[in-house]
Backbone as ProteinMPNN parsed JSONL, in Angstrom:
{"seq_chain_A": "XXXXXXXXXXXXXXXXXXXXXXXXXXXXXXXXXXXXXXXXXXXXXXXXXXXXXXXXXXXXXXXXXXXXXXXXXXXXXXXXXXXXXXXXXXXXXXXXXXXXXXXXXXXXXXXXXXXXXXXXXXXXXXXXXXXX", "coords_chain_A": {"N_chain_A": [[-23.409, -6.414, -5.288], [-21.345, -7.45, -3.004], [-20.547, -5.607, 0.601], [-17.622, -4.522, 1.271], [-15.315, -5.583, 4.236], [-13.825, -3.244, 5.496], [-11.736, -3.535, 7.635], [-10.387, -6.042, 6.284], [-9.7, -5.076, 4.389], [-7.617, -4.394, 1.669], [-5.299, -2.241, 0.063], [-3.782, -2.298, -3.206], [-1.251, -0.673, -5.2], [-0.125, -0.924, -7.799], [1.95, -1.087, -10.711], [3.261, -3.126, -12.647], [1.261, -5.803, -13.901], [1.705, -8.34, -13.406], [2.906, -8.636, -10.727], [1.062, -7.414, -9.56], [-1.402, -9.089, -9.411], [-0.006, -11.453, -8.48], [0.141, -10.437, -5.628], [-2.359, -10.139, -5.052], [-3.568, -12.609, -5.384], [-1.954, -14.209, -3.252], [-2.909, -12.556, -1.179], [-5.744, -12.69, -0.959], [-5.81, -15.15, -0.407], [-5.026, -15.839, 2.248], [-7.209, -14.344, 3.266], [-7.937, -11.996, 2.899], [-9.68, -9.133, 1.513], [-8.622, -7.314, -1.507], [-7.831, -4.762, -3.245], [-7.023, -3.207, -6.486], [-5.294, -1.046, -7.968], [-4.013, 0.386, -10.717], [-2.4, 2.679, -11.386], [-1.632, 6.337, -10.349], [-3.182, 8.605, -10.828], [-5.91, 7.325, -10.788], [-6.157, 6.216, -7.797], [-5.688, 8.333, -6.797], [-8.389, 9.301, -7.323], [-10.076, 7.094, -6.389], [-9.575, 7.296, -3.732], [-10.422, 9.444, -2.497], [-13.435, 9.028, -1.967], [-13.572, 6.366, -1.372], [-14.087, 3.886, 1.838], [-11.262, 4.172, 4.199], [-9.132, 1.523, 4.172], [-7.455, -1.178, 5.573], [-4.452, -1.432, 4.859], [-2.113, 0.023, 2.649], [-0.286, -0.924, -0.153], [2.229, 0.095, -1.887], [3.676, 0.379, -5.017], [6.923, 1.264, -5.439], [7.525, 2.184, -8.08], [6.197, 3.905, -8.707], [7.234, 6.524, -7.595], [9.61, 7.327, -8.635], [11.75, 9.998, -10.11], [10.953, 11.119, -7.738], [8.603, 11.889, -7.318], [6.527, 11.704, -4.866], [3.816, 12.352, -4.299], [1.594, 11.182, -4.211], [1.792, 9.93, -1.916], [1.737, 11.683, -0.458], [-1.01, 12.891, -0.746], [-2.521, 10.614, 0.506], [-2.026, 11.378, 3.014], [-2.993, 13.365, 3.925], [-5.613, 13.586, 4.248], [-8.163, 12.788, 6.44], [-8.841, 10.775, 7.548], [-7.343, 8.501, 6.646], [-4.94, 9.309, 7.282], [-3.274, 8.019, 9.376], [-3.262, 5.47, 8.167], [-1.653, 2.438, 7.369], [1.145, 2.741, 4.658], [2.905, 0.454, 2.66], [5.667, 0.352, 0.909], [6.501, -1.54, -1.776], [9.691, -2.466, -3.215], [13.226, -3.417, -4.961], [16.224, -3.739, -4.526], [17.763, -2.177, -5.955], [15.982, 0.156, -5.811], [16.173, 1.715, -3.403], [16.743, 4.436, -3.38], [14.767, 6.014, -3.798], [12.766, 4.719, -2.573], [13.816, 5.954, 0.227], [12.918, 8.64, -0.411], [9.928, 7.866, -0.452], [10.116, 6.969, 2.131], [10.725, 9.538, 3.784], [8.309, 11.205, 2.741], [6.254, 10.097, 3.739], [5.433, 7.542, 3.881], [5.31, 3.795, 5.48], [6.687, 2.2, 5.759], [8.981, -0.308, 4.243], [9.019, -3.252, 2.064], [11.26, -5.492, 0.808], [11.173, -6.5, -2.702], [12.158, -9.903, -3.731], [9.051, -10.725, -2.546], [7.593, -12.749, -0.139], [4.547, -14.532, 1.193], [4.5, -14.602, 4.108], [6.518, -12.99, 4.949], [4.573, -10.755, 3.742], [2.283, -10.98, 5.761], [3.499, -10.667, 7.986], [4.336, -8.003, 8.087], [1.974, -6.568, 7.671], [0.109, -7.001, 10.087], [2.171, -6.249, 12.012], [2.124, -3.01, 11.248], [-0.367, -2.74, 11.502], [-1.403, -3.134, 13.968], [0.209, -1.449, 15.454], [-0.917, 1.014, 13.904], [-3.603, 1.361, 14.497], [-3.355, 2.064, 17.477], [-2.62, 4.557, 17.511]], "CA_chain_A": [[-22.019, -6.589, -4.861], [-21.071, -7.569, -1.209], [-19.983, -4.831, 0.721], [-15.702, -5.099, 1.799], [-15.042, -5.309, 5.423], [-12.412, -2.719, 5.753], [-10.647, -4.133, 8.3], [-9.686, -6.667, 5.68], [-9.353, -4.773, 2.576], [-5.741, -3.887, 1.293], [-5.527, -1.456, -1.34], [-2.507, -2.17, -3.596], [-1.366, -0.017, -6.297], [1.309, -1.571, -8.361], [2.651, -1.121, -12.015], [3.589, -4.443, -13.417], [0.023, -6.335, -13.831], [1.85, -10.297, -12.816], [3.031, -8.496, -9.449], [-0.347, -7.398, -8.804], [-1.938, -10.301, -9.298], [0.594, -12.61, -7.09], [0.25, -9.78, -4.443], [-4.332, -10.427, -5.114], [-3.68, -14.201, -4.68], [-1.318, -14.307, -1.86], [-3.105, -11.855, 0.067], [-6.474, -13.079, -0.821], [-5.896, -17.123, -0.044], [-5.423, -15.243, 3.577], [-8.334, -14.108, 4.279], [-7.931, -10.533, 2.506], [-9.73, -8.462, 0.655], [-7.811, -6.795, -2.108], [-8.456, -3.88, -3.937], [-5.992, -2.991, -6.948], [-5.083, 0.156, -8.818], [-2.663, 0.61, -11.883], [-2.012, 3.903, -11.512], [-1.579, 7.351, -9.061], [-4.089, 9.701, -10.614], [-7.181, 6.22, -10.531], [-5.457, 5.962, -7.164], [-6.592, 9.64, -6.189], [-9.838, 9.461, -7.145], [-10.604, 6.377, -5.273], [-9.253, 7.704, -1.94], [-11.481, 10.868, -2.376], [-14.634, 8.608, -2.236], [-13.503, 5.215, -0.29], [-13.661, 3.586, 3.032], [-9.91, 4.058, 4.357], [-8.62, 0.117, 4.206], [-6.376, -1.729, 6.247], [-3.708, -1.092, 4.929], [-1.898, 0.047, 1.34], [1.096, -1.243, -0.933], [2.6, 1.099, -3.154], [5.074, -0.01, -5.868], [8.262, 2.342, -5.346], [8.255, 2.902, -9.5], [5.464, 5.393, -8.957], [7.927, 7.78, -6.733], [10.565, 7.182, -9.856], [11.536, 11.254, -9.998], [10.919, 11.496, -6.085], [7.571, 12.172, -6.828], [5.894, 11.271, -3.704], [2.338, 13.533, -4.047], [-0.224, 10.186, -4.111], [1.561, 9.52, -0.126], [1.084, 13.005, 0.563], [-2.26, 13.157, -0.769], [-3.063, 9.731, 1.119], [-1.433, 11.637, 4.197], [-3.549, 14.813, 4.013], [-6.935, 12.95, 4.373], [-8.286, 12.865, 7.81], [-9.407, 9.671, 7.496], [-6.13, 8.093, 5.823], [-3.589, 9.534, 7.956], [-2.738, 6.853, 9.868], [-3.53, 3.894, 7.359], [0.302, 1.813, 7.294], [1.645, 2.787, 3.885], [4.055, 0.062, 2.666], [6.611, 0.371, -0.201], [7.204, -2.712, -2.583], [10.781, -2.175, -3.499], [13.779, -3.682, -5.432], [17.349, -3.343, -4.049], [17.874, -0.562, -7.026], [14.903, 1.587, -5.397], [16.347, 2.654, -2.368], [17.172, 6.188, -3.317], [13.57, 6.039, -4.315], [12.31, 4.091, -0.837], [14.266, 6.975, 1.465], [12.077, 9.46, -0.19], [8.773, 8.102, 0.037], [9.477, 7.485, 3.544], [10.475, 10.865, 3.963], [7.137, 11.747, 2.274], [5.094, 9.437, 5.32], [5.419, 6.259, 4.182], [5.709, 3.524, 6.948], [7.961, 1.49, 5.758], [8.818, -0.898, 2.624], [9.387, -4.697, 1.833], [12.162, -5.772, -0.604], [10.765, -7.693, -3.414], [10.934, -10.94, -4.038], [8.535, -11.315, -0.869], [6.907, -14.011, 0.559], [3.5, -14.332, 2.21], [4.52, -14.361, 5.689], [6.857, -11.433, 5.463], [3.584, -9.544, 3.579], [1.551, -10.967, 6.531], [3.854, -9.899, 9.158], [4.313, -6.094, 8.05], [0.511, -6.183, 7.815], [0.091, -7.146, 11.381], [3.189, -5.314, 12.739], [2.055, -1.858, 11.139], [-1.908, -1.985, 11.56], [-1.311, -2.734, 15.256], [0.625, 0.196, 15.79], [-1.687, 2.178, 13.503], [-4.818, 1.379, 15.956], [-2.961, 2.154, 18.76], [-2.095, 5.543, 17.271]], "C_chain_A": [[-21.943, -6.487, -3.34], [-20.445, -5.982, -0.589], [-18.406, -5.217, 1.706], [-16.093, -4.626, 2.801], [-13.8, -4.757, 5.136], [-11.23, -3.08, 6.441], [-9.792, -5.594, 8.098], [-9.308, -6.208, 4.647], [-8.159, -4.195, 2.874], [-5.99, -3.26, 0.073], [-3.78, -1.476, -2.126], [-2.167, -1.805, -5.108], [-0.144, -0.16, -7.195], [1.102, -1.437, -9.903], [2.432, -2.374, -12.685], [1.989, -5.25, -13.048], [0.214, -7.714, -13.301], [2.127, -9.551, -11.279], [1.464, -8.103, -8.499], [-1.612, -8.28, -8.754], [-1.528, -11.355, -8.958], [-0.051, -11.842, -5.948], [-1.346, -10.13, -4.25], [-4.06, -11.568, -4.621], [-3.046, -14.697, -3.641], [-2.296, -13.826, -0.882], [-4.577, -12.771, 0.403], [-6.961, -14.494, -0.436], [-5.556, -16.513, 1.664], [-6.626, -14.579, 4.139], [-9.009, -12.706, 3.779], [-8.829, -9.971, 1.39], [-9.176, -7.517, 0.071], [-8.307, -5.544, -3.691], [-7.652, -2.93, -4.678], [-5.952, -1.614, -7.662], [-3.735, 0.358, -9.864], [-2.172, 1.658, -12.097], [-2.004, 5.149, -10.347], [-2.984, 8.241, -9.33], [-5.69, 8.425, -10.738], [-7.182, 5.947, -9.157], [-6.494, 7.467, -6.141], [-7.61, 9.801, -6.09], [-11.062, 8.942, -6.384], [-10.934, 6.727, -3.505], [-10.041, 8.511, -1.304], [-12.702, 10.09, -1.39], [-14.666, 7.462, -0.47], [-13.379, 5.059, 1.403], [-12.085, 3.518, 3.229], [-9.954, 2.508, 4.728], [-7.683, -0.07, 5.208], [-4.943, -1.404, 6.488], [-3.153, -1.067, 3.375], [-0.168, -0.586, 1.125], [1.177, -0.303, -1.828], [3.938, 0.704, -3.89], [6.006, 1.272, -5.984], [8.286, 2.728, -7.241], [7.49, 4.352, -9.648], [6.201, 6.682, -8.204], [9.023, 7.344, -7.459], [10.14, 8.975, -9.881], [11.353, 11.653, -9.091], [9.57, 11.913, -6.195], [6.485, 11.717, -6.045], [4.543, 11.929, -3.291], [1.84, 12.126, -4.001], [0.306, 10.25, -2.562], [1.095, 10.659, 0.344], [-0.374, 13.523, 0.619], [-2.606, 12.218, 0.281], [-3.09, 10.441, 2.707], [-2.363, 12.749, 5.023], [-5.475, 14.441, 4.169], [-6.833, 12.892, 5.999], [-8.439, 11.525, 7.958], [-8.447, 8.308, 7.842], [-4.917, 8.046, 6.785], [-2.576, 8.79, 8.672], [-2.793, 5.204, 9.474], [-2.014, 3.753, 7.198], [0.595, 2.061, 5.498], [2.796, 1.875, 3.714], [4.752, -0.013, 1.162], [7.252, -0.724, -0.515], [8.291, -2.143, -3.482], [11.813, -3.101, -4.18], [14.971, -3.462, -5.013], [17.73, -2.171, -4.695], [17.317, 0.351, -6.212], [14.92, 2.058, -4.331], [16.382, 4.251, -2.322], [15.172, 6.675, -2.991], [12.574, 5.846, -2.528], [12.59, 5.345, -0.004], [13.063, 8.078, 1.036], [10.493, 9.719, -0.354], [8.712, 7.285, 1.595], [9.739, 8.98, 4.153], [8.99, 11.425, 3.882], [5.855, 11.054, 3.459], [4.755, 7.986, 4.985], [5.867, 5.125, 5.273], [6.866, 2.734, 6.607], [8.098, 0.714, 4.161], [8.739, -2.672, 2.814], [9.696, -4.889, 0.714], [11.473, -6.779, -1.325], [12.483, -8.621, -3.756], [10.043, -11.236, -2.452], [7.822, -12.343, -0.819], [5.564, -13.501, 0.893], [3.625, -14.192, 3.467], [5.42, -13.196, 6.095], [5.483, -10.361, 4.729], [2.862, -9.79, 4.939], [2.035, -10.56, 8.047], [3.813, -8.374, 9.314], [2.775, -5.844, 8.245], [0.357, -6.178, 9.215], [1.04, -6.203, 12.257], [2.243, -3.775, 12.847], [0.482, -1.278, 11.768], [-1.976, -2.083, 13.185], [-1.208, -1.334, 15.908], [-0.535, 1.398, 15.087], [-3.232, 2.611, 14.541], [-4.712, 1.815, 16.958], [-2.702, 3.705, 18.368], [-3.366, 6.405, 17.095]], "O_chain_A": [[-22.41, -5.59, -2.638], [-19.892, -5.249, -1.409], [-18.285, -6.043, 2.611], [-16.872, -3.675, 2.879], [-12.848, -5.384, 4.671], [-10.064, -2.998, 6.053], [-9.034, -6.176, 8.873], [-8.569, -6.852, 3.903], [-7.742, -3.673, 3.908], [-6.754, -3.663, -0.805], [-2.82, -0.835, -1.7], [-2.633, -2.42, -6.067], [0.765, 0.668, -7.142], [-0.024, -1.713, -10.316], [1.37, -2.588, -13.268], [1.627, -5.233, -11.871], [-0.733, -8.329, -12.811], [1.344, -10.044, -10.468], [1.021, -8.374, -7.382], [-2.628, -8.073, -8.09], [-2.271, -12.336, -8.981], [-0.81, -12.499, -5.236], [-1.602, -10.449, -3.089], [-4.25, -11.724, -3.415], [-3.551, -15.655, -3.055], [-2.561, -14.485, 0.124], [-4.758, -13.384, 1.455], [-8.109, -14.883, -0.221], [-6.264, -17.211, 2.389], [-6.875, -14.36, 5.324], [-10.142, -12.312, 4.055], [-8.634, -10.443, 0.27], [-9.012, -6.549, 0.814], [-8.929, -5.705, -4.741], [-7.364, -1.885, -4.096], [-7.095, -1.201, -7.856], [-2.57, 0.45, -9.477], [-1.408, 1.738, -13.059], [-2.476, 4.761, -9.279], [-3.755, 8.555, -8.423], [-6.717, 9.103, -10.766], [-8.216, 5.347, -8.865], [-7.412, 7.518, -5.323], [-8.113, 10.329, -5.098], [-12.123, 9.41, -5.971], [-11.795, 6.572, -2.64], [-10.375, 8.52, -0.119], [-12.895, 10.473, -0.237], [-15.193, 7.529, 0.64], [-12.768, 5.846, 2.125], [-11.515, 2.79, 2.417], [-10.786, 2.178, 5.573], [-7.113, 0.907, 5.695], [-4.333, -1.189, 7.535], [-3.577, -1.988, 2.676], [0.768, -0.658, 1.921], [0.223, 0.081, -2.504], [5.055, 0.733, -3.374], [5.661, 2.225, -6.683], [9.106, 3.562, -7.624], [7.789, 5.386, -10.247], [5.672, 7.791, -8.283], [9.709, 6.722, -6.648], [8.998, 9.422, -9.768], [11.497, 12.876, -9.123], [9.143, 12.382, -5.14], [5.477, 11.328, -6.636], [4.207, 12.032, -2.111], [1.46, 12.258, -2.838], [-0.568, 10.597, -1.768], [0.291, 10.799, 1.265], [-0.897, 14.229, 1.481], [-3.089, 12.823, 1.239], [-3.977, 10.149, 3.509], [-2.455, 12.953, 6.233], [-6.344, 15.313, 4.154], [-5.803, 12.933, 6.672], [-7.837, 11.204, 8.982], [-8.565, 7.456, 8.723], [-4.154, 7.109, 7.019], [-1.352, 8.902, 8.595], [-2.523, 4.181, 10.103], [-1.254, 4.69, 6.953], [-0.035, 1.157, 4.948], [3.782, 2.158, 4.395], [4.079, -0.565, 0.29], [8.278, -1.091, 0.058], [7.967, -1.419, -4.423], [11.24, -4.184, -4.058], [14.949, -2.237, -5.135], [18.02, -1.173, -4.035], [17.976, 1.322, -5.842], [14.0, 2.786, -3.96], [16.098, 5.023, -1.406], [14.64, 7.434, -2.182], [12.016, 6.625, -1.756], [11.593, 5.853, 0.51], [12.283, 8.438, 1.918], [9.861, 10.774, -0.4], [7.657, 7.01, 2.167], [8.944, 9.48, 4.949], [8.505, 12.032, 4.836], [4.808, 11.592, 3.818], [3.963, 7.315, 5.646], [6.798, 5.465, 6.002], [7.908, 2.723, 7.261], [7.478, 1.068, 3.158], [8.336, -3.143, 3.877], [9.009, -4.685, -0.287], [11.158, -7.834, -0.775], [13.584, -8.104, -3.945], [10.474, -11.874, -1.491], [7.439, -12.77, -1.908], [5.331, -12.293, 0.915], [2.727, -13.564, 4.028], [5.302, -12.543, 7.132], [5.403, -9.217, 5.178], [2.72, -8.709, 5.511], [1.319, -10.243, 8.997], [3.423, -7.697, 10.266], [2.405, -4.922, 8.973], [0.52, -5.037, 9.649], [0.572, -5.479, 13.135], [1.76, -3.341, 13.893], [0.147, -0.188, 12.233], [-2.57, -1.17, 13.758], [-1.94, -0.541, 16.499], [-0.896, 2.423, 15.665], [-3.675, 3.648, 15.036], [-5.719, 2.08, 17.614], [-2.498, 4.236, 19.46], [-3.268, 7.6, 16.814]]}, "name": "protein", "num_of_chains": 1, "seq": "XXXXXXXXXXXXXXXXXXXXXXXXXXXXXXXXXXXXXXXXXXXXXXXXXXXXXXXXXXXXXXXXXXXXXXXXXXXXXXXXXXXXXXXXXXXXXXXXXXXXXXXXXXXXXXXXXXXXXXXXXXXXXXXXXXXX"}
C-alpha cells in the first residue's frame, strides 16, 4: 500500500454512508487523499496512531447531545492541535455547530455544499493553520 502524503489527506468522519462517499469523490477528483471514518470511538483510535492530515470534516450529528469529546480529544494531541476542524452542518444543527465550535472547532459548511466551497474552506483554514 502506497504511503498518503499528508499534506493531501483529509480525514472525514461522517454518519450517513452516500454523504461520505460524495464528500470521497469530490474531494478525491481534486487531487485529495481521503480517509473516512463512520464513527467517534474508530475515529479515536485512528488519531492515537496516525499522521495528523490536512485537514478534518466532522458531521455535526456526532455532537447531537453537545457531545463534543472526539474535538477535544483531536484538540489535546500535540500533533493535532492546530489541524482545521470543519463541521458539515444542516440549517437545523446550529445549536449543535455553536457548540462544537465552542469545543475548538474551526468552523463549519452548511450542507448541500459544493466542491469549490469544500475547496475554499480547505485552503482558507490550512493556510492559517501553517501560519499558526
Amino acid at each position: 500500500m502506497p504511503v498518503k502524503n499528508t499534506q493531501k489527506t483529509l480525514l472525514v468522519i461522517e454518519k450517513d454512508a452516500h454523504t461520505a462517499y460524495l464528500l470521497n469523490y469530490m474531494l478525491t477528483r481534486e487531487g485529495f487523499d481521503v480517509i473516512t471514518s463512520e464513527s467517534c470511538e474508530t475515529t479515536r483510535d485512528m488519531i492515537q496512531t496516525m499522521t495528523p492530515v490536512l485537514a478534518v470534516f466532522l458531521d455535526v450529528c456526532f455532537l447531537q447531545h453537545h457531545d463534543c469529546s472526539l474535538i477535544r480529544n483531536i484538540r489535546k494531541l500535540s500533533a493535532w492541535k492546530n489541524i482545521p476542524i470543519l463541521l458539515l452542518a444542516e440549517q437545523a444543527d446550529m445549536d449543535f455547530v455553536k457548540s462544537g465550535l465552542d469545543a475548538g472547532a474551526t468552523d463549519f459548511i452548511m450542507q448541500p455544499f459544493n466542491t469549490a466551497e469544500l475547496l475554499m474552506q480547505i485552503e482558507q483554514h490550512t493556510q492559517h493553520s501553517r501560519s499558526a
